[in-house]
N, C-alpha and C positions, 0 to 999 in steps of 0.2 A: 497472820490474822487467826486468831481463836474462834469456834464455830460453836453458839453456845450450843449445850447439850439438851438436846428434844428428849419429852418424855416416849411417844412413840418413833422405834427402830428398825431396822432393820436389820437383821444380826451379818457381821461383818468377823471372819473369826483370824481377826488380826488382834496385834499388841494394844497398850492401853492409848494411844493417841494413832490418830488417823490421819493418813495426808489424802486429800482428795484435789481432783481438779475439774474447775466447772467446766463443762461443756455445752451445757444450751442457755439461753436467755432465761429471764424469770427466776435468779437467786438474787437476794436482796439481804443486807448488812444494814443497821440501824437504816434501813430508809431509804439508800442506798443502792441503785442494782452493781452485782460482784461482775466485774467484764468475765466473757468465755476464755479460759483460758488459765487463769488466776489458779493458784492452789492455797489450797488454805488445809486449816490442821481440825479438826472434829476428837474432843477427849473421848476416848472410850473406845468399844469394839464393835459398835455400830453405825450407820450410815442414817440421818439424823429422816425423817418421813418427808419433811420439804425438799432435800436436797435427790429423792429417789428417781431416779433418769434425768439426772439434773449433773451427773456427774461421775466420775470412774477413781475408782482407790488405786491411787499410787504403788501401796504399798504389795496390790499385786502380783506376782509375775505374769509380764507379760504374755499374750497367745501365740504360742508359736505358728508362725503365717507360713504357706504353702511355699517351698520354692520355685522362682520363677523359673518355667525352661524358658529355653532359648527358642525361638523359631529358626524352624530347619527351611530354606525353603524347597517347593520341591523339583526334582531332575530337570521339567519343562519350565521351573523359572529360573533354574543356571546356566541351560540351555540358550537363552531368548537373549539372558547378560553375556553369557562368551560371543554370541555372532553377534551385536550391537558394541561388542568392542574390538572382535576380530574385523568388522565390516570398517571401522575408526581406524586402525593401525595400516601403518606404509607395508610396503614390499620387504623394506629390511626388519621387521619385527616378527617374520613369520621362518621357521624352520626348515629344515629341506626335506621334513615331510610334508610341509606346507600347513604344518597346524603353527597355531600362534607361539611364540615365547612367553615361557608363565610370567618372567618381569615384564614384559612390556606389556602382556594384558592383565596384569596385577595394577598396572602404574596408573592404569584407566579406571578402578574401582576404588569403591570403600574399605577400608580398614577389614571393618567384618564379612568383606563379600568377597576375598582374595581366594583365587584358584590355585591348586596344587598341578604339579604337571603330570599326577597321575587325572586326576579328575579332569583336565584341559582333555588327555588321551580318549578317554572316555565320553564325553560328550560331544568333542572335535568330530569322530568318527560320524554321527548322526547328524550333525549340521554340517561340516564340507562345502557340498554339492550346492546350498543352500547362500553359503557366505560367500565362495566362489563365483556364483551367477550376478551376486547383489555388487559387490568388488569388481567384477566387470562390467556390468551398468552402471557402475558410478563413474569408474575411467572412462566409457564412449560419452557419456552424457554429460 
């Protein structure tokens, strides 16, 4: 669809034809409202006065968008995840320093929430005593 050409512009300092794409309600073609979404072609190097926040130029480059980080989370919530799967795991899953084995408490989480056996070493040491006591109130009980 061709977008006739408005005498009032907005100056757009692109090539002689313009691709735009409607984004809110209220543009209207012989009579017509244009659904959101639609792209249609505007001759010239301006954005026509009806059409002003009514729509975005194709021919743009896009705005480079932030990259996402990842959420880390922190010490005390991989801490809470290894003894809530150490506490889950039999007698044969655990080491003969009596910390967990990184595949068997790997095998109990998600994809992205997989422990290493240096991090298991490391956090094992502060909960222990903790997954110990809970591991044997669950055998009496």
């Amino acid at each position: 669809m061709i977008w006739p050409r408005f005498s009032e512009t907005i100056n757009s300092e692109k090539g002689n034809q313009m691709k735009l794409k409607i984004t809110r309600k209220g543009v209207f073609d012989q009579g017509k409202e244009v659904p959101v979404g639609t792209v249609i072609e505007v001759e010239g190097k301006t954005i026509p006065v009806g059409l002003v926040n009514k729509c975005v130029d194709m021919n743009e480059a896009p705005k480079a968008e932030a990259p996402v980080e990842p959420i880390v989370p922190s010490a005390s919530e991989r801490q809470m995840l290894l003894k809530r799967v150490a506490i889950a795991l039999d007698e044969t899953q655990f080491k003969e320093d009596a910390a967990p084995k990184t595949a068997a408490g790997n095998a109990e989480v998600e994809s992205d929430a997989k422990f290493s056996a240096d991090e298991i070493g490391q956090l094992w040491t502060s909960i222990a005593v903790i997954v110990e006591a809970e591991r044997a109130a669950k055998v009496q009980g």
